[in-house]
N, C-alpha and C positions, 0 to 999 in steps of 0.2 A: 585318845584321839577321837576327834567326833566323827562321825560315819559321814560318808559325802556321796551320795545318789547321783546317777543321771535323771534329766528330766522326763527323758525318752528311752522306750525298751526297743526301740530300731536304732540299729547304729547306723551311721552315714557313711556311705561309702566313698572313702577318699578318694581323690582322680591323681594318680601320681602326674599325671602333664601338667598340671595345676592349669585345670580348662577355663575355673570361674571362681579365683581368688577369695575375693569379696564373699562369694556365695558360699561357699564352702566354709569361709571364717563365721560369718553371718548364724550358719545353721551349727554349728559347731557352739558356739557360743549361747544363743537359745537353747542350746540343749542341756546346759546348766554346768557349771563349774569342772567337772568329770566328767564327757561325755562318749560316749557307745562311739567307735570307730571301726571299720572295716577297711583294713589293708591288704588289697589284692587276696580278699578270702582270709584273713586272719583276724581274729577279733583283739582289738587291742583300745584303750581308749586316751583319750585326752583329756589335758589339762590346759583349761581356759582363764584360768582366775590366779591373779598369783597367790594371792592365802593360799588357797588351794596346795597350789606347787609347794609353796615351802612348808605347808605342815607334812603333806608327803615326802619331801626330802628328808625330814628330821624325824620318819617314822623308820623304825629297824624294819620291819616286815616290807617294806618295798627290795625288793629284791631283782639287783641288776646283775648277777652272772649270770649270762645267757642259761647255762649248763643247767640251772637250778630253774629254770622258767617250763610249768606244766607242759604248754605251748611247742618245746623244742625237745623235751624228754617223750613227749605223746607221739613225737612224728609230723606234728602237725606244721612247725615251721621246721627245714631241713636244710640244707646247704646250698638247694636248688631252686627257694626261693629267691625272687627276683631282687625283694628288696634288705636281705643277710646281711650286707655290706653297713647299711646304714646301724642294724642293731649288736651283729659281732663285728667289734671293730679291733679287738685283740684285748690284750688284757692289759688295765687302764684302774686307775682309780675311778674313773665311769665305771666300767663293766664288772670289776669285784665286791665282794662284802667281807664283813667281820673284820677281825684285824689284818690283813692285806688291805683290804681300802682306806684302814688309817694308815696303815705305813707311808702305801704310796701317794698320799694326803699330804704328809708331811712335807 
């Protein structure tokens, strides 16, 4: 898989009210294919480009059980972040890997 950089080492801080749409897509986008994101204090990044997305979807090492995420094993996202809902959503062929995400694939 080829390596895919941000263009930027400041991630942008999302505005979960979605204050200024455009603007936030606008610089999200400038910031190149993979870009630095900040969620209410979490560092997480996006995907602006669809190459992009699907070569990372059909990479094994992207890793969607929450459980397995540095992030949530560190402490650093916990049950009492605001925005949980949106990333554990229960167990899904979204949120598993290895063969449970093919099973539930099928």
């Amino acid at each position: 898989m080829q390596r895919v950089r941000p263009r930027s080492a400041q991630p942008i801080v999302i505005d979960p009210m979605v204050g200024d749409r455009a603007g936030e897509t606008g610089r999200r986008r400038a910031a190149g294919p993979l870009a630095r994101i900040d969620l209410l204090g979490v560092p997480a990044r996006t995907v602006t480009e669809y190459a992009t997305a699907r070569q990372l979807l059909n990479d094994s090492r992207l890793v969607e059980d929450i459980n397995s995420w540095a992030l949530s094993t560190s402490g650093t996202v916990t049950r009492k972040w605001p925005l949980i809902g949106m990333i554990d959503t229960g167990r899904s062929m979204f949120t598993v890997d290895g063969a449970e995400h093919r099973r539930l694939g099928k």
